[in-house]
N, C-alpha and C positions, 0 to 999 in steps of 0.2 A: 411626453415623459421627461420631468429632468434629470438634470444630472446626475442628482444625490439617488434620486430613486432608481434610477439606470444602472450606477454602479450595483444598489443595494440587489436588484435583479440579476445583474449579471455573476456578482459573488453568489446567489443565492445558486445559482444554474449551474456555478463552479462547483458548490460543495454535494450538491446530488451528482455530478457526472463523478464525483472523488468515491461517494457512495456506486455508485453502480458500477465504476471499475473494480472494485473490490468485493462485489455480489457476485458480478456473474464468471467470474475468477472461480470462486468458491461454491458453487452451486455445487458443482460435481462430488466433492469428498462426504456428501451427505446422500446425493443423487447415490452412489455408488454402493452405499449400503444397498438398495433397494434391487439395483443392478443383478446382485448377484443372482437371485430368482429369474431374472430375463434371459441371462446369460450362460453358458456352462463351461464359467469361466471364476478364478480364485480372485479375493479382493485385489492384493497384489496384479493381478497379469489386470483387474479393470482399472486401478490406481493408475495404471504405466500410462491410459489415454491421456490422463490429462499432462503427459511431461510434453509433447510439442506443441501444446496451445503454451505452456510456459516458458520454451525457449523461444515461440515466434513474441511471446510477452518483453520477453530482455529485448532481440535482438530488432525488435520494433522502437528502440527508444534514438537509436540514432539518427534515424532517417525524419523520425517525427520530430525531436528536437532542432532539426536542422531546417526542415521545411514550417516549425512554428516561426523561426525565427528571418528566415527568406521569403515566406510567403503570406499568412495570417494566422495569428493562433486561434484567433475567434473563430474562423474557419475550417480550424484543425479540430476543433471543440465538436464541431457540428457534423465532421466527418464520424468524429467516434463516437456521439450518440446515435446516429444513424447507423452505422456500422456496425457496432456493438450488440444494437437490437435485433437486425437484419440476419446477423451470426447466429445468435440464440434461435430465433424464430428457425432457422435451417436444422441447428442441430437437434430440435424438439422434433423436427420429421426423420431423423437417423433412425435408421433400422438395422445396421448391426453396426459393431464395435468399430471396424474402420470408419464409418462413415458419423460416428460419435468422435473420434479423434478428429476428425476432418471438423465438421462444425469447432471444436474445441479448440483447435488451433484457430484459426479465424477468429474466434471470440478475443483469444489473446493478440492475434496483428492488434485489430481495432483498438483493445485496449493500450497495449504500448502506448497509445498515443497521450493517455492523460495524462502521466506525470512531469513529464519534460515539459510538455504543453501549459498544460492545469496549473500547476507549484509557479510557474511562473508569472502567469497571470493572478496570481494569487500576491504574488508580491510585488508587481509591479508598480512603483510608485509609491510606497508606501515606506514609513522610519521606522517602525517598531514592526518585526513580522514572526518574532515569537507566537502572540496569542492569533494573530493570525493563522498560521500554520497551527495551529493546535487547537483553534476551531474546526477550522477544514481538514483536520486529520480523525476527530470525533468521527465528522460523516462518512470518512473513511471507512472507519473500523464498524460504525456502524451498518456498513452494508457487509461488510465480513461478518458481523453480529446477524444482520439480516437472511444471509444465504443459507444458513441452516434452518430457521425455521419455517421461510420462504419455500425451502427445497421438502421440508420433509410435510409442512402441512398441504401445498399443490400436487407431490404425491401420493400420500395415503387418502387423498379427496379423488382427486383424478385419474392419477398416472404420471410417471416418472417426467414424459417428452412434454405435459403441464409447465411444469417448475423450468423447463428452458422458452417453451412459447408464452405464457402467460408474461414473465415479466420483460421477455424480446420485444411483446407489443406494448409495453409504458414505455420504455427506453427510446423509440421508435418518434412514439408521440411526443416524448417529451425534447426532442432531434426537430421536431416541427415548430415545435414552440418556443425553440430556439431561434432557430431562422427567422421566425415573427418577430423576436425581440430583436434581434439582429437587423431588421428591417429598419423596425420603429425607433430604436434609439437614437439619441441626438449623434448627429455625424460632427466627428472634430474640424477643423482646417484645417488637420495639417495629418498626414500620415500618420498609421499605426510606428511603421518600420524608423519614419523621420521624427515622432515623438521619442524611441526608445533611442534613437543615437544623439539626439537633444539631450536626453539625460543621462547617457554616457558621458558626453562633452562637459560634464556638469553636475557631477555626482551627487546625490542626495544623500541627505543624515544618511540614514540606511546603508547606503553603499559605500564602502571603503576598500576600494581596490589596494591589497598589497606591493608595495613595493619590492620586498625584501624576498629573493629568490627561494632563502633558505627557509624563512617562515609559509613561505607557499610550498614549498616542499612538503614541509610537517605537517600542515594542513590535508594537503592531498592524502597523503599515506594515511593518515590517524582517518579519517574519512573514507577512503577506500579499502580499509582495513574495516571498520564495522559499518559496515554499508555491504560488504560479502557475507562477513560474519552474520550480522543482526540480519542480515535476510534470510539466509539460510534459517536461523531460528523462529523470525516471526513466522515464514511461511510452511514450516515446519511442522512446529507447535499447531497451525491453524489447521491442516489436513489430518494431525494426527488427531482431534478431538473427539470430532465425533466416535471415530471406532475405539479411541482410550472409554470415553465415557459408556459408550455401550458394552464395553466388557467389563470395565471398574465401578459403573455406577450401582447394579442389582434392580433393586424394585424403583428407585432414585430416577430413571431410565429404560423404562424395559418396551420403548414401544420406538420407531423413528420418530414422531411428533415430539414424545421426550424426549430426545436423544437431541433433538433439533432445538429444544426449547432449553437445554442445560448449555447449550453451547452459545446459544444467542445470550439468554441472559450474562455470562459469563463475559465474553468478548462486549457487549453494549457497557457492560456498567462502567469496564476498566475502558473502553475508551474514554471515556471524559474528566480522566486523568492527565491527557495531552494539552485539556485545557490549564488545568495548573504546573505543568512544566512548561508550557509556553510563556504562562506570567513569569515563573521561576526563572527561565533564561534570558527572559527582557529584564530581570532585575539584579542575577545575581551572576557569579562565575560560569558560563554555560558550561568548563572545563569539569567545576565540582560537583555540579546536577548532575551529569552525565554519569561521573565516575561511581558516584553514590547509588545512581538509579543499576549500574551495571555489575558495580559488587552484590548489590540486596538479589538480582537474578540467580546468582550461583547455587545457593544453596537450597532455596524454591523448585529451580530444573532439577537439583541432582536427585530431590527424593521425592518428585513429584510421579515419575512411572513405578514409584514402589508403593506407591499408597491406594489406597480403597473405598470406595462408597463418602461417608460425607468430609472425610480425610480428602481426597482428591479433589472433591467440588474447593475445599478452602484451600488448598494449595496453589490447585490450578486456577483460581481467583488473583489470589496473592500475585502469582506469576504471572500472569496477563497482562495486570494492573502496570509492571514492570516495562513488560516486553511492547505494550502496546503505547504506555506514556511516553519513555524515553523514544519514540519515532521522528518528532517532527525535529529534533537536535541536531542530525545533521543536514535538514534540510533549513534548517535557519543559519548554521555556518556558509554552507554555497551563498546563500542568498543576501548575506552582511556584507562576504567579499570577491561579490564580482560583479560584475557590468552588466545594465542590461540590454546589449546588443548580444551579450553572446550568454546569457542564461541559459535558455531553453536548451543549447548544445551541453551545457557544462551538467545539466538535470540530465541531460540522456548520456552520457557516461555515470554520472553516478548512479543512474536507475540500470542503466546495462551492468555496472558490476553485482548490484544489490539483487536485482531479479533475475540474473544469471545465473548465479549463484540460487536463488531462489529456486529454478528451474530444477537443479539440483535437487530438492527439499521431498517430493516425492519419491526418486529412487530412493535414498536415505530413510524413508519412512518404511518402504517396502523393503529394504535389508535389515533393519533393526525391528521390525514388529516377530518376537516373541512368536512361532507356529501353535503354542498354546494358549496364547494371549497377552500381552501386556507389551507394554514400549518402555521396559528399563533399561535397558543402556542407550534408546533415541536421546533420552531425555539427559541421563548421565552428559551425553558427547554436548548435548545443548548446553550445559553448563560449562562446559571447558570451552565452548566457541565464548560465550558472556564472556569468562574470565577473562583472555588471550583483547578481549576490547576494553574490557575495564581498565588494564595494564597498558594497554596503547593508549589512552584517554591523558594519558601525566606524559606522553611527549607533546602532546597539544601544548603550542604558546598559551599564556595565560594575559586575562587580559589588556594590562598595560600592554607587553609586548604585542599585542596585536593593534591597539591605538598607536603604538610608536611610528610601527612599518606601514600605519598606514599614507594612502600617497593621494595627492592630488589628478592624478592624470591617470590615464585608461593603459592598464596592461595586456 
């Protein structure tokens, strides 16, 4: 196998493990419509399973960013397609509610693992990682896209504990077929760990470590600021879909199969959106992409839980198209200015604020869902979280000032 093809295989492994952490993430808020006939239990109290497989999601990003960067990320890779699948496969044998929260937390350890992990490998070594990260952010959303209609066609075909064991065993196999590539591929001379501090010592286009305290400052905040905010939204908007669309769509919607298929189509098309903001931020002001893409969300959220049938499908399009392109933005600022000895830790702080916050994103859906139907003021408060980032977006340097401060030497 060479080189060229090696890589091209190993991105490729990269962008389905990006896809499948964001599937089996999301099986459940479509699983759950179905639940309620299992259980004699209200959406809300089955919704509430999935909040600790979300905080073991956050609060897995540190330990895995730490140990991709101390130990192997290739091997970190390999732990959570193995893990991931092995999860799933367990909670498809749950048989009641605790023991579905149990699988589902699990799903979420494993998962922590890819984005600290994954994002970095993704940009390792490489000058330009705009369309990068905005490839790899497609398969992303494209398995967000996929978990609805993955969940609702395995069970109106089979049965609910289907839609977690059927794709537990791809994931599994595809955990196998890693380790095979991982075999076969050409082995460097020299160290993963002693190739990444070679190009710390030695920074690439790509990497321009800051000098300037104050400018890393502003960085930090404006980044940890919509990195809580934008998660709480994306993950938000992603749970409240299905049950928005099955109370707003009518005949548009009237079965789970539909319900699964308006929200796949919906989230797939707008992810491929991240591919032209990724060109967009390799080309232009990443500070004015951002700021544009997060004003255009405001007024989309605020009147998207008041609208109705093919009103809502365009709205909630519109807004997707937003919430789901503007993603890979502030994962191209981490990864322009900092090092890659110590990335994978700096992805697991920014992923522990974003999906911590995310974690969040459930209760929030189960206090603002309407007792007689609709999510208009979830969506209202989504718009005010946009806004409160769009306005943080104009303390961000701009980017001469970020070429100035930048520095030769590893901070």
């Amino acid at each position: 196998m060479s080189p060229t093809v090696s890589n091209r295989v190993g991105f490729g492994f990269l962008n389905i493990g990006h896809a499948y952490d964001h599937l089996f993430m999301l099986l459940f808020p479509t699983v759950v419509l179905g639940l309620q006939g299992e259980f004699d239990l209200s959406y809300g109290e089955l919704l509430a399973l999935m909040i600790p497989g979300n905080v073991a999601l956050a609060a897995g990003n540190l330990p895995a960013g730490w140990l991709g960067d101390r130990w192997s990320r290739s091997g970190m890779i390999a732990v959570f397609f193995l893990g991931i699948g092995g999860s799933s496969i367990l909670t498809g044998f749950a048989r009641t509610p605790l023991e579905i929260a149990g699988g589902l937390t699990l799903i979420g350890i494993f998962a922590s693992i890819y984005h600290p992990v994954g994002i970095s490998m993704v940009v390792e070594g490489r000058e330009k990682v705009g369309k990068l990260l905005g490839f790899n952010g497609v398969f992303g959303n494209l398995g967000v896209a996929a978990a609805a209609i993955i969940a609702a066609g395995l069970m109106s075909a089979i049965g609910w504990q289907a839609a977690y064991i059927v794709p537990g065993i791809v994931a599994v196999a595809t955990g196998v077929a890693y380790l095979i590539y991982l075999r076969l591929r050409p082995k460097n001379t020299i160290s993963a760990r002693a190739a990444r501090q070679r190009r710390a010592d030695v920074p690439e286009n790509m990497m321009k470590p800051v000098s300037s305290r104050q400018v890393l400052q502003r960085i930090f905040w404006v980044v940890a600021i919509a990195t809580i905010f934008n998660g709480l939204v994306f993950q938000g908007a992603i749970i409240a879909l299905p049950k928005l669309f099955e109370e707003g769509l009518g005949p548009l919607a009237d079965s789970f199969v539909g319900v699964g298929l308006m929200v796949s189509l919906v989230v797939a098309v707008a992810a491929f959106a991240q591919i032209l903001v990724g060109y967009l931020i390799d080309k232009f002001s990443i500070k004015y992409v951002w700021a544009v893409m997060l004003f255009a969300q405001v007024p989309l959220l605020a009147v998207l839980g008041w609208t109705l049938d093919h009103g809502m499908l365009i709205v909630s399009f519109a807004a997707m198209l937003m919430i789901v392109g503007e993603v890979p933005i502030s994962d191209t600022l981490v990864a322009r200015y900092t090092t890659d000895t110590r990335r994978s830790r700096i992805y697991g702080v920014k992923f522990l604020f974003g999906l911590g916050a995310g974690a969040l994103a459930p209760l929030l859906v189960i206090l603002l869902h309407t007792p007689g139907g609709g999510f208009h003021w979830l969506f209202v408060s989504f718009a005010a979280m946009a806004l409160i980032v769009a306005v943080a977006t104009f303390w961000l340097p701009g980017q001469k000032r970020l070429d100035e401060a930048a520095a030769p030497e590893v901070v």
